[in-house]
N, CA and C atoms as a LAMMPS dump frame, in Angstrom:
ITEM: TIMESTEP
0
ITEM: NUMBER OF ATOMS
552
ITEM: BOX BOUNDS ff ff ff
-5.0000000000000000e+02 5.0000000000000000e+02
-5.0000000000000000e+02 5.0000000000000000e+02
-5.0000000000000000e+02 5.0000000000000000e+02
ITEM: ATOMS id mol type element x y z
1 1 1 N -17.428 -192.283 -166.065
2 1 2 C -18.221 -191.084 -166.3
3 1 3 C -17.689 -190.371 -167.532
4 2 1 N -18.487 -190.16 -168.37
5 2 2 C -18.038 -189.09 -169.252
6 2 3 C -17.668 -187.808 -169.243
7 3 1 N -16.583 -187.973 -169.744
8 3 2 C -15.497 -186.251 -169.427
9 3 3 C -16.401 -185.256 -169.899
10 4 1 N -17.033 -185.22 -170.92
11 4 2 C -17.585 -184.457 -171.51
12 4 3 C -18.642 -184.454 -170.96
13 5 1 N -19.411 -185.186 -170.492
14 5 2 C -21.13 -185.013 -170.237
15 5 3 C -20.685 -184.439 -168.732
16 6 1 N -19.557 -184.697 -167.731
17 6 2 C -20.673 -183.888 -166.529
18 6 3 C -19.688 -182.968 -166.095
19 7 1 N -19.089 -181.959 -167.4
20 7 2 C -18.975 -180.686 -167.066
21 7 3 C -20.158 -179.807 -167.298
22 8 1 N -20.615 -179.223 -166.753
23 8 2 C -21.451 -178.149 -166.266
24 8 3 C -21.363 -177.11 -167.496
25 9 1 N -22.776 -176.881 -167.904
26 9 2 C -22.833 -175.398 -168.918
27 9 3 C -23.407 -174.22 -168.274
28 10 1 N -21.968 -172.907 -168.552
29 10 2 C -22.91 -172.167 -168.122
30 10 3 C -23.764 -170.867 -168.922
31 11 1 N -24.786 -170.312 -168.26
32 11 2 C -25.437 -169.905 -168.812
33 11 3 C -25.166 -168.413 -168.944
34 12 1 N -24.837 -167.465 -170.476
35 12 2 C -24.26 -166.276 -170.159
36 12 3 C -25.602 -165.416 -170.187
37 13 1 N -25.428 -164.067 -170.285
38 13 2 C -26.323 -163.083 -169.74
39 13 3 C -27.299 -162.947 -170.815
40 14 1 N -29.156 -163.194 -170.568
41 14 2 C -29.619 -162.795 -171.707
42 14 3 C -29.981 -164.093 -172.283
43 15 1 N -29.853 -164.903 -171.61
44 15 2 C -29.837 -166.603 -172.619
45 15 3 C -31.012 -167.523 -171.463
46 16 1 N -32.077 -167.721 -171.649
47 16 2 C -32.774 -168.091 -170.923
48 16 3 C -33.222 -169.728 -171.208
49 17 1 N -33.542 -171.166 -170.573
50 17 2 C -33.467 -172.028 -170.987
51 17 3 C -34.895 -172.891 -170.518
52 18 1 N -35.675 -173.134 -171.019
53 18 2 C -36.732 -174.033 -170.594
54 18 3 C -36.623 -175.428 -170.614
55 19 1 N -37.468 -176.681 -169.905
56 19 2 C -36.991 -177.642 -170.214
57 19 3 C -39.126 -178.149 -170.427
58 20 1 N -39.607 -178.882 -170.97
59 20 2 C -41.04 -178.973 -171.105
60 20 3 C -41.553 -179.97 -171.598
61 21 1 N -41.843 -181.257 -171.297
62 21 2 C -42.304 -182.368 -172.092
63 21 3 C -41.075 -183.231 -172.452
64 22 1 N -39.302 -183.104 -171.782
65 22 2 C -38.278 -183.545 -172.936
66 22 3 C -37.789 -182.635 -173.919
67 23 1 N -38.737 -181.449 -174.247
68 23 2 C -37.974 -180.319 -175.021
69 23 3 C -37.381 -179.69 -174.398
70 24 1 N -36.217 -179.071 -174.928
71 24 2 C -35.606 -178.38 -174.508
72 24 3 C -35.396 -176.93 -175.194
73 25 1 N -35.738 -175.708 -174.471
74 25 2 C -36.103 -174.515 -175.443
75 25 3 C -34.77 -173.4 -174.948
76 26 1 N -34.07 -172.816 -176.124
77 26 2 C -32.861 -172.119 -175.169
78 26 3 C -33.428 -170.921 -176.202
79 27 1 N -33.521 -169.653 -175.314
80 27 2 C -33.943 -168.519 -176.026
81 27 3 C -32.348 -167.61 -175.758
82 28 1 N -32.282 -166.527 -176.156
83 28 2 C -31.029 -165.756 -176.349
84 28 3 C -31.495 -164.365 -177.52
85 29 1 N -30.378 -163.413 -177.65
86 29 2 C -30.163 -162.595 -177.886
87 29 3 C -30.13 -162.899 -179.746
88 30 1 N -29.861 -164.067 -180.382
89 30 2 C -29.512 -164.52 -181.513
90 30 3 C -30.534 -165.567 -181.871
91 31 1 N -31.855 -165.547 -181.422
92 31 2 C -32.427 -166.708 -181.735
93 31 3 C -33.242 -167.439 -180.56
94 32 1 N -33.773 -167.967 -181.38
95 32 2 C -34.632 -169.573 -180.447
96 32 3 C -34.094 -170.473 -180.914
97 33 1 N -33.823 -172.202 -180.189
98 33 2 C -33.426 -173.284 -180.725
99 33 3 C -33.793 -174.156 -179.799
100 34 1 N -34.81 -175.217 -180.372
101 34 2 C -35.638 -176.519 -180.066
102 34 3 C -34.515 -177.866 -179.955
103 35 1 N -34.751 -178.484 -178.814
104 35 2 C -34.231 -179.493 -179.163
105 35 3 C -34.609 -181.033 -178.108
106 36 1 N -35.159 -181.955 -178.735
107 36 2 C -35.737 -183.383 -178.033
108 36 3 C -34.648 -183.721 -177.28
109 37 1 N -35.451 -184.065 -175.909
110 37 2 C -34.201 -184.764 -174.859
111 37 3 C -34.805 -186.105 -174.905
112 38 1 N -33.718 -187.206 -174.682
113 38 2 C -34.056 -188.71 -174.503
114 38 3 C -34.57 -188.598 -173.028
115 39 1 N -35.508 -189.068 -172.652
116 39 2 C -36.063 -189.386 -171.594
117 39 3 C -35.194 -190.32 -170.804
118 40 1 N -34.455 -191.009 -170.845
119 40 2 C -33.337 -191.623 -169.879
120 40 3 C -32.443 -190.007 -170.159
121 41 1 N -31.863 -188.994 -170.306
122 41 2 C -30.991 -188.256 -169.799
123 41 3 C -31.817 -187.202 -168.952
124 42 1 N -31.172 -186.992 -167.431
125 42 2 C -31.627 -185.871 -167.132
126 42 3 C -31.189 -184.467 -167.377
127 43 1 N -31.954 -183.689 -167.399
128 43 2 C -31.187 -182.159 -167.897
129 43 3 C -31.268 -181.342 -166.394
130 44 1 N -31.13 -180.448 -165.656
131 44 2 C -31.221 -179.95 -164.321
132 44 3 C -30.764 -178.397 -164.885
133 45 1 N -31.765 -177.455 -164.958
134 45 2 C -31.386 -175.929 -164.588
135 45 3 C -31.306 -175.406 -163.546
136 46 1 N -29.79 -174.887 -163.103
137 46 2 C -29.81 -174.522 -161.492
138 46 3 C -29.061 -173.073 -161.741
139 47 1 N -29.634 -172.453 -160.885
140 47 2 C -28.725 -170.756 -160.845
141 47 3 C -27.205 -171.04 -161.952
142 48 1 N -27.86 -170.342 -163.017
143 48 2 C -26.981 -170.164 -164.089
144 48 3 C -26.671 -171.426 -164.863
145 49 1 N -26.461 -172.48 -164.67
146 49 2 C -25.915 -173.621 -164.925
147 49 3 C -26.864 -174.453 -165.722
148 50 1 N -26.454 -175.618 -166.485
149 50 2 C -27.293 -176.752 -167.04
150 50 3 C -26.205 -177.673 -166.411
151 51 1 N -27.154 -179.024 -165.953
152 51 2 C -26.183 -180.192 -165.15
153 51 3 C -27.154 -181.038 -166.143
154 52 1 N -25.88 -181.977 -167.38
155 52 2 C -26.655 -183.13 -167.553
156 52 3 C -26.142 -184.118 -166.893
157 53 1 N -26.796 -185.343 -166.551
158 53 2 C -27.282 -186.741 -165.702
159 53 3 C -27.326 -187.499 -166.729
160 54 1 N -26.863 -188.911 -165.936
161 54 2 C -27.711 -190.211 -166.781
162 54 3 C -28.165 -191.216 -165.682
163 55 1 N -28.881 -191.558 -165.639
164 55 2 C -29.448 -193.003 -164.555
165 55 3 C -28.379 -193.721 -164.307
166 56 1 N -27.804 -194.535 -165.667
167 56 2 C -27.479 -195.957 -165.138
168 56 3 C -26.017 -196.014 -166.019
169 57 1 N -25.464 -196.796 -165.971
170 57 2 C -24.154 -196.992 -166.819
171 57 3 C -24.365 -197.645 -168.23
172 58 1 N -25.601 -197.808 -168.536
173 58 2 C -25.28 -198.547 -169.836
174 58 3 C -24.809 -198.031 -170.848
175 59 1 N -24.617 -198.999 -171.76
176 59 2 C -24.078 -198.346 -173.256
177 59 3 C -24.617 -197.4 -173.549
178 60 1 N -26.034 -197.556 -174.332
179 60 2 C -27.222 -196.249 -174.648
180 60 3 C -26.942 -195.02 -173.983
181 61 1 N -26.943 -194.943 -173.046
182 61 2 C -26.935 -193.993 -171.757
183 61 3 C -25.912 -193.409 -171.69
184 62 1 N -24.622 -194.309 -171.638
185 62 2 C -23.303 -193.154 -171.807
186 62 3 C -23.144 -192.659 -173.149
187 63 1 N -23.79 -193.5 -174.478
188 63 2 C -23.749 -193.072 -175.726
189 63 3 C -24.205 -191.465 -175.464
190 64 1 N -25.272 -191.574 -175.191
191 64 2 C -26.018 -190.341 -174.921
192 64 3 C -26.032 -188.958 -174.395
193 65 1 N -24.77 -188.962 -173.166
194 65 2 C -24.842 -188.478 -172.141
195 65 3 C -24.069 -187.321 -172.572
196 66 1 N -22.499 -187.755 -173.214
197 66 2 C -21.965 -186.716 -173.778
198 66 3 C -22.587 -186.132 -174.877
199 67 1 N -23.407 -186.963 -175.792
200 67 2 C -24.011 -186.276 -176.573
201 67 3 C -24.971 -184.874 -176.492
202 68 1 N -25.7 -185.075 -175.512
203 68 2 C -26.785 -184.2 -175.124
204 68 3 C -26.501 -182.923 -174.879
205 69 1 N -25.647 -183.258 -173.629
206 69 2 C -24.624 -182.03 -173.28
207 69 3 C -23.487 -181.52 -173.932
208 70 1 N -23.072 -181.527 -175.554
209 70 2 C -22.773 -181.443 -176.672
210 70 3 C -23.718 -180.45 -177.18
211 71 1 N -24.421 -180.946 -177.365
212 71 2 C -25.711 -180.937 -178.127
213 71 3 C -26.061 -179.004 -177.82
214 72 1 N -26.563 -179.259 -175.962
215 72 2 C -27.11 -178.074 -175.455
216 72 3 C -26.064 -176.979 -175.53
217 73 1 N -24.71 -177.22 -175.117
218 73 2 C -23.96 -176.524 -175.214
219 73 3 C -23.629 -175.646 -176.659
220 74 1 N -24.285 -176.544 -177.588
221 74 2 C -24.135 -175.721 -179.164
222 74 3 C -25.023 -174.45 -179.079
223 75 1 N -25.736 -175.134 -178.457
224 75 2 C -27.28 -174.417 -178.663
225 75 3 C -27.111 -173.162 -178.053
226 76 1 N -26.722 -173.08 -176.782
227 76 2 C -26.555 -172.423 -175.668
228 76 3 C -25.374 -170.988 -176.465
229 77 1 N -24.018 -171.709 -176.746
230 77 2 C -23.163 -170.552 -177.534
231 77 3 C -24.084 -170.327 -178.738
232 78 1 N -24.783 -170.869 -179.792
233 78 2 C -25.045 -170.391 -180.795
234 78 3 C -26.411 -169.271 -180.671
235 79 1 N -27.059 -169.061 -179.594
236 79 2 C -28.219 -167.998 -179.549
237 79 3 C -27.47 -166.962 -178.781
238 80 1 N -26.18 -167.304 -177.659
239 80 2 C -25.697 -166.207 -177.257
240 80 3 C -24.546 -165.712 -178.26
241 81 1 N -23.731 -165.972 -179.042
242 81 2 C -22.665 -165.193 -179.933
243 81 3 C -22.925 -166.044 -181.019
244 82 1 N -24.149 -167.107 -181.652
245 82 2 C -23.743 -167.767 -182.919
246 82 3 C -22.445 -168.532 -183.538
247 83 1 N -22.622 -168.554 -184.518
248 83 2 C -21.731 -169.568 -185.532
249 83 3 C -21.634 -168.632 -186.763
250 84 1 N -19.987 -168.856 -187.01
251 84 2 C -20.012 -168.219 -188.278
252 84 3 C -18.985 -169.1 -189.436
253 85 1 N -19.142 -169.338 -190.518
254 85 2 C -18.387 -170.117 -191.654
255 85 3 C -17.522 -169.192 -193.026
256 86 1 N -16.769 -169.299 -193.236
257 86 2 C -16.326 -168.953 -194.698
258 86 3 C -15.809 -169.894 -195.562
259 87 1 N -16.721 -169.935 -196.455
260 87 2 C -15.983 -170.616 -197.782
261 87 3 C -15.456 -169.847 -199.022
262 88 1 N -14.644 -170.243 -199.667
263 88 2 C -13.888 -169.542 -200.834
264 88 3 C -13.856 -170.153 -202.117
265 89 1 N -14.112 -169.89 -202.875
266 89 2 C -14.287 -170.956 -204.243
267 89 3 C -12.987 -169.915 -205.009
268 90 1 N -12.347 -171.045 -205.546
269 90 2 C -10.713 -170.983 -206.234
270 90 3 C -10.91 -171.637 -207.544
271 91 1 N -10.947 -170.712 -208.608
272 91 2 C -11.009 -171.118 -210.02
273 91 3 C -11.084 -170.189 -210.81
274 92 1 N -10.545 -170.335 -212.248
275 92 2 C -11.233 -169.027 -212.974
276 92 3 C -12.397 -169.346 -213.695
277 93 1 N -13.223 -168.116 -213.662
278 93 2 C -14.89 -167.975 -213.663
279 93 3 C -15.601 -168.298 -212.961
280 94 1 N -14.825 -168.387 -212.142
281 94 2 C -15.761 -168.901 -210.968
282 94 3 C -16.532 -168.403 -210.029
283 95 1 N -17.55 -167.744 -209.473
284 95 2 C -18.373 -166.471 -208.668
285 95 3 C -19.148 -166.893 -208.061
286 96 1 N -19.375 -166.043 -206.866
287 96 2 C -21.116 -166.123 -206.006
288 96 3 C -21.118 -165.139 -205.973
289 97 1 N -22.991 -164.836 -205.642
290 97 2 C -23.093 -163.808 -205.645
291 97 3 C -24.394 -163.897 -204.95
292 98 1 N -24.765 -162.952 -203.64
293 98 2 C -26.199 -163.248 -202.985
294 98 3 C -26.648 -162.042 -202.923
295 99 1 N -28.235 -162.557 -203.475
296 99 2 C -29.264 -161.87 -203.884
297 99 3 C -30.096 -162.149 -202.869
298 100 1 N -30.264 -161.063 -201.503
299 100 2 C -31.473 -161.302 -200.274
300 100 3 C -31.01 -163.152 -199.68
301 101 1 N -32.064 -163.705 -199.948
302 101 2 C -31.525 -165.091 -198.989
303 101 3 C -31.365 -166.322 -200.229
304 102 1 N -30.788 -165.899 -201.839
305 102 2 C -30.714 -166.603 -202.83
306 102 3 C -29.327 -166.637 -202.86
307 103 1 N -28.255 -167.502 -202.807
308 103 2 C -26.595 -168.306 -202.979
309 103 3 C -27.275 -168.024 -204.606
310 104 1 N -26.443 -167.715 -205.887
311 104 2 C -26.008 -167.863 -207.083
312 104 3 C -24.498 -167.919 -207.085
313 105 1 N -24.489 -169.381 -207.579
314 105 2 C -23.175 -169.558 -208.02
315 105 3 C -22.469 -169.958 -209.366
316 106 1 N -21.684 -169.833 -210.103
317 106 2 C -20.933 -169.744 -211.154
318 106 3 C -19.77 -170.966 -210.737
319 107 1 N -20.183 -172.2 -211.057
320 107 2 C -19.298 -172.765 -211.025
321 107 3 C -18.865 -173.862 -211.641
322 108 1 N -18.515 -173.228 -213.152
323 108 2 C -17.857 -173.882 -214.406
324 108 3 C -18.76 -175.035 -215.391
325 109 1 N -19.906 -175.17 -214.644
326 109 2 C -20.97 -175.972 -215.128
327 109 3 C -21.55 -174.863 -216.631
328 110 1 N -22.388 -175.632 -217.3
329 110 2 C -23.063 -174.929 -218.251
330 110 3 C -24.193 -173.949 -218.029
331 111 1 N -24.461 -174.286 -216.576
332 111 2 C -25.553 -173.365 -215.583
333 111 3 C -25.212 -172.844 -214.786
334 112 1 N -26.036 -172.143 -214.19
335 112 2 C -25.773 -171.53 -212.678
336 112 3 C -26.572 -172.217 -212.259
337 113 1 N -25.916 -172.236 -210.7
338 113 2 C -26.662 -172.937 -209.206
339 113 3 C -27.073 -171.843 -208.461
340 114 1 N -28.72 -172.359 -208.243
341 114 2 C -29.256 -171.279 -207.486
342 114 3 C -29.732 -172.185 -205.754
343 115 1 N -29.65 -171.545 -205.236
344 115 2 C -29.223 -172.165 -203.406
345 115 3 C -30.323 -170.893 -202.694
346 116 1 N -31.44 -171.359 -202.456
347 116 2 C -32.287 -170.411 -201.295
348 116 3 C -31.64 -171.056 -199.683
349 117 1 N -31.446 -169.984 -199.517
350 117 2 C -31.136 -170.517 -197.765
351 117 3 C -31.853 -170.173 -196.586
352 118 1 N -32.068 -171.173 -195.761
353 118 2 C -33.359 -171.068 -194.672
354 118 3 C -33.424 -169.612 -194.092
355 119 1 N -34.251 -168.67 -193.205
356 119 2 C -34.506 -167.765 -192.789
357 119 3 C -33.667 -167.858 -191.361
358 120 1 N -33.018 -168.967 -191.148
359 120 2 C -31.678 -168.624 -189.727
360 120 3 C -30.431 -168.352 -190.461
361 121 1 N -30.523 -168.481 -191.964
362 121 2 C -29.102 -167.911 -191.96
363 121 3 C -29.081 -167.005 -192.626
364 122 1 N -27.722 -166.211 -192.04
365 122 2 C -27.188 -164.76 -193.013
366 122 3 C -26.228 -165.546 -193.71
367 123 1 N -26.363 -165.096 -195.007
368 123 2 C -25.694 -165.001 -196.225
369 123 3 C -24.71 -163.827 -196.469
370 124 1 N -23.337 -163.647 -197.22
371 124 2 C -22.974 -162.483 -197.98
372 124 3 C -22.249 -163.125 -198.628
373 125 1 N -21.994 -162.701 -199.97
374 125 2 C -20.889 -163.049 -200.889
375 125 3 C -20.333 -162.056 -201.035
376 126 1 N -18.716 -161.767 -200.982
377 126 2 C -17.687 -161.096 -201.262
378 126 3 C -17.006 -161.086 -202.113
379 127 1 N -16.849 -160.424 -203.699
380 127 2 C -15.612 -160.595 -204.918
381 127 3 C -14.755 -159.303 -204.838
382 128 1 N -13.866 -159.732 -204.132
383 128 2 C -12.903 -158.697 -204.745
384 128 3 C -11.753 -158.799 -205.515
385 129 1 N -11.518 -157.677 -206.307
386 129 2 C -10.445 -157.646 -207.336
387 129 3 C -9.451 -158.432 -207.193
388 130 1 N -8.631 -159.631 -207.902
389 130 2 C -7.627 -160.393 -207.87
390 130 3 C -7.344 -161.524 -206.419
391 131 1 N -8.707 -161.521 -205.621
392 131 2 C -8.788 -162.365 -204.834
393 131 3 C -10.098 -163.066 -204.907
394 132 1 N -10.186 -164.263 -204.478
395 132 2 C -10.893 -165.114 -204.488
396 132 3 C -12.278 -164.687 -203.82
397 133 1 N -13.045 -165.477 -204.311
398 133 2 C -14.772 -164.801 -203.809
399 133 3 C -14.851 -165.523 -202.417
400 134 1 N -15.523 -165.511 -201.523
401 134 2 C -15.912 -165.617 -200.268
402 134 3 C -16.876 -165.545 -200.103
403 135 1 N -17.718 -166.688 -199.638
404 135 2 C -19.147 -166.806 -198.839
405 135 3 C -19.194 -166.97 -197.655
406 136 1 N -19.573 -165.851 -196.888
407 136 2 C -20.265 -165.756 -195.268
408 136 3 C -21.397 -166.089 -194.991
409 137 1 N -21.411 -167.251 -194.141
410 137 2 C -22.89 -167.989 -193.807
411 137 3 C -22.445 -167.876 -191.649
412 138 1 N -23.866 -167.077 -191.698
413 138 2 C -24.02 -166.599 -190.055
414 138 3 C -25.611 -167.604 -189.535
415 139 1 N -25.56 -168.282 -188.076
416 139 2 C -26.72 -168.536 -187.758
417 139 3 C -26.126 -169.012 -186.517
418 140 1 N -27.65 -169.226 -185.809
419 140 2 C -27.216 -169.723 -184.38
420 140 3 C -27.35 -170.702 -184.417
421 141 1 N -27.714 -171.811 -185.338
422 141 2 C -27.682 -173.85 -185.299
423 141 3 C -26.804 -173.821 -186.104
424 142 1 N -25.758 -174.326 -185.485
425 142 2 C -24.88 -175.095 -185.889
426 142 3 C -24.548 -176.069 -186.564
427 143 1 N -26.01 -177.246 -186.643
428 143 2 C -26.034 -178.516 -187.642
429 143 3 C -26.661 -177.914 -188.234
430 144 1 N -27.651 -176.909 -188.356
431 144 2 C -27.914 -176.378 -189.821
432 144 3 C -26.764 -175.369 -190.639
433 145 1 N -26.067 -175.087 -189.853
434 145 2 C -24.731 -173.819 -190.972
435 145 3 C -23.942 -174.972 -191.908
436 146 1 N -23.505 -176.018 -190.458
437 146 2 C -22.798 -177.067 -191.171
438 146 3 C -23.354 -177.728 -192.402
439 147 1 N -24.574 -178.167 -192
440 147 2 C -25.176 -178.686 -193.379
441 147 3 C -25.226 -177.919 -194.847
442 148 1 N -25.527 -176.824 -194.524
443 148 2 C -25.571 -175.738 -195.643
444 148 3 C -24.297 -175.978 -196.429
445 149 1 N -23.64 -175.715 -195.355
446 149 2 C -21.73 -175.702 -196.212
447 149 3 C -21.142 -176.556 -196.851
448 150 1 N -21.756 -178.042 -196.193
449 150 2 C -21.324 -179.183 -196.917
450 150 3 C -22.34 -179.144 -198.08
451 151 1 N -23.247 -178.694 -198.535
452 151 2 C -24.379 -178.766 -199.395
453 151 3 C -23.43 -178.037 -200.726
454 152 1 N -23.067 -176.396 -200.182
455 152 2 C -22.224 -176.043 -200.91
456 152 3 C -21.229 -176.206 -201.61
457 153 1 N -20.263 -176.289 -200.787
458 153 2 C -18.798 -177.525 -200.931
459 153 3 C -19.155 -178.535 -202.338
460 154 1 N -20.099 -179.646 -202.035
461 154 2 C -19.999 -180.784 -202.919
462 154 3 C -20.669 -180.235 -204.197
463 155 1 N -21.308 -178.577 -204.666
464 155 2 C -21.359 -178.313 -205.601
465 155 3 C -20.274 -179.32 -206.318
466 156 1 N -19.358 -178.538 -205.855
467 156 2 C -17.746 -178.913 -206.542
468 156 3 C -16.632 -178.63 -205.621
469 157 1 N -16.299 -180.015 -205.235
470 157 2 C -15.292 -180.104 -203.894
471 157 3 C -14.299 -179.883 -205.139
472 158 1 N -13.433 -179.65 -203.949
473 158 2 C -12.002 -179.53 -204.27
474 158 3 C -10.449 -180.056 -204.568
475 159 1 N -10.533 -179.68 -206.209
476 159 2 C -9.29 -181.25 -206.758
477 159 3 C -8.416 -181.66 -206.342
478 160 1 N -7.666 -182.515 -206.271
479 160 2 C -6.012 -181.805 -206.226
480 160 3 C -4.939 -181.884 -206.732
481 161 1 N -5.278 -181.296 -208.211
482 161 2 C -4.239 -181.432 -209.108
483 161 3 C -3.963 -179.805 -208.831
484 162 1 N -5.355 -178.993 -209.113
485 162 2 C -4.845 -177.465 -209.096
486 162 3 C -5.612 -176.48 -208.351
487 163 1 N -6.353 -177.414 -207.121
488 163 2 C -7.123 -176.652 -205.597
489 163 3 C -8.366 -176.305 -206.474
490 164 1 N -8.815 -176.154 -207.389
491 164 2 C -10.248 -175.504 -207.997
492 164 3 C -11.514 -176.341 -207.163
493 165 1 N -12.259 -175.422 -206.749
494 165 2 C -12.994 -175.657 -206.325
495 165 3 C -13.822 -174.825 -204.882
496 166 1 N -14.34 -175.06 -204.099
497 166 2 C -15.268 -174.733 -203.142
498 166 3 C -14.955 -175.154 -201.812
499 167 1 N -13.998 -174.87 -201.172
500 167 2 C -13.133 -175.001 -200.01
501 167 3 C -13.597 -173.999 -198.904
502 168 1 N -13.056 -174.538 -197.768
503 168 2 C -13.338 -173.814 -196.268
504 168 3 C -12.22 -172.821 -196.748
505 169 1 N -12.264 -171.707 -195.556
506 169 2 C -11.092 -170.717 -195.814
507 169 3 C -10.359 -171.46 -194.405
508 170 1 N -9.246 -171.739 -194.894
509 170 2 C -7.502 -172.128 -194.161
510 170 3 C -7.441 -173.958 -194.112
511 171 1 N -8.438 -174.237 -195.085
512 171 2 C -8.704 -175.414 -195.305
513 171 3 C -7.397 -176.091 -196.113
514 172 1 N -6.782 -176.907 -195.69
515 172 2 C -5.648 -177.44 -196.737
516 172 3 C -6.033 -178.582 -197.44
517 173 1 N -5.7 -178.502 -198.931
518 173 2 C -6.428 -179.031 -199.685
519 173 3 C -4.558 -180.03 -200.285
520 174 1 N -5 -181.307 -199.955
521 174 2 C -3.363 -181.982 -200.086
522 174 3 C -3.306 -182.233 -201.989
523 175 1 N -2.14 -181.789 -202.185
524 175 2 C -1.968 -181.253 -203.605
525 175 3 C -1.275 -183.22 -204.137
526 176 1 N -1.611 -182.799 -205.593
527 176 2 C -0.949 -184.288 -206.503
528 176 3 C 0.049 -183.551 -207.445
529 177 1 N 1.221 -184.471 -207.887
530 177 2 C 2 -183.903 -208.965
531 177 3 C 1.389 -183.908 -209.806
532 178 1 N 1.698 -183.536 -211.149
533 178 2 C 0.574 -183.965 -212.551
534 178 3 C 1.592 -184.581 -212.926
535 179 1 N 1.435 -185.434 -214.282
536 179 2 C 1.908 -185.995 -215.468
537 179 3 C 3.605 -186.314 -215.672
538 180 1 N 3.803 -184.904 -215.219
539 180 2 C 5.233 -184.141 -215.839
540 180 3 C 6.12 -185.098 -214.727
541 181 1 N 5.771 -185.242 -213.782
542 181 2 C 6.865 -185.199 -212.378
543 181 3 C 6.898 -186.785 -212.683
544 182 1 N 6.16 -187.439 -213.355
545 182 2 C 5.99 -189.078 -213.551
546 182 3 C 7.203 -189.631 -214.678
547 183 1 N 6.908 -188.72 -215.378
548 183 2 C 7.6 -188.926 -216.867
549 183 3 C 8.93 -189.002 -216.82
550 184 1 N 9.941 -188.157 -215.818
551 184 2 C 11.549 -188.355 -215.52
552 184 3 C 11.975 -189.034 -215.175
């Protein structure tokens, strides 16, 4: 049995869950979020709780099983308290700056990058004096924040001769000697 698939989710206050055709609809305080169930997993809403099931032992099926209930459980925390990300871009000249739901970024190219971001997420960019800029990305889907960030990020990941670049915040970025440390 999968460790993960048949612990029990529960449901906090305010977070209501439908199940309809294989969809699965979790409403909350932060959102709505859709999501297709495989017809071999069962889903079960019982006083407070989600119980996922699988029929049979096969591969597919246990592939699945933790997945799902993965899956709902994102869903479930992200409409009741969301998801939140920070990234930090480390360089000089380097900036963001958000305009309503437009990412502008400054990052060492001959252009600026302009980034519209979907209507589930909050945006803010932060510059303050002698510290590094900071982008706050808020939403209740989780594979969509993530995606966003990695979208961001590979603007211009991060080197490692001298960290420049577009990093998570407490992200360790494993450093290289340069030149000098070769030469003795």
């Amino acid at each position: 049995m999968s460790r993960i698939g048949k612990l029990p989710i529960e449901l906090p206050k305010g977070v209501t869950v439908e199940m309809k055709d294989n969809v699965l609809t979790v409403k909350g305080p932060k959102g709505e979020l859709k999501q297709a169930v495989n017809p071999n997993i069962k889903v079960e809403i019982e006083d407070g709780h989600i119980v996922v099931s699988r029929p049979n032992d096969e591969r597919d099926s246990r592939a699945q099983h933790g997945l799902y209930r993965a899956l709902i459980n994102n869903m479930v925390t992200g409409v009741s308290t969301g998801f939140k990300k920070e990234l930090e871009i480390v360089g000089v000249g380097y900036k963001a700056e958000s305009k309503g739901q437009v990412l502008e970024l400054a990052l060492g190219y001959s252009h600026a990058i302009y980034m519209v971001m979907p209507p589930e997420v909050k945006i803010e960019a932060k510059t303050e004096r002698n510290k590094n800029p900071l982008i706050t990305l808020e939403s209740c889907d989780k594979q969509l924040l993530g995606q966003i960030c990695a979208k961001i990020r590979s603007f211009r990941k991060p080197e490692p001769y001298k960290g420049k670049g577009v990093k998570f915040v407490g992200e360790i970025i494993r450093r290289k000697s340069g030149k000098t440390a070769a030469a003795k």
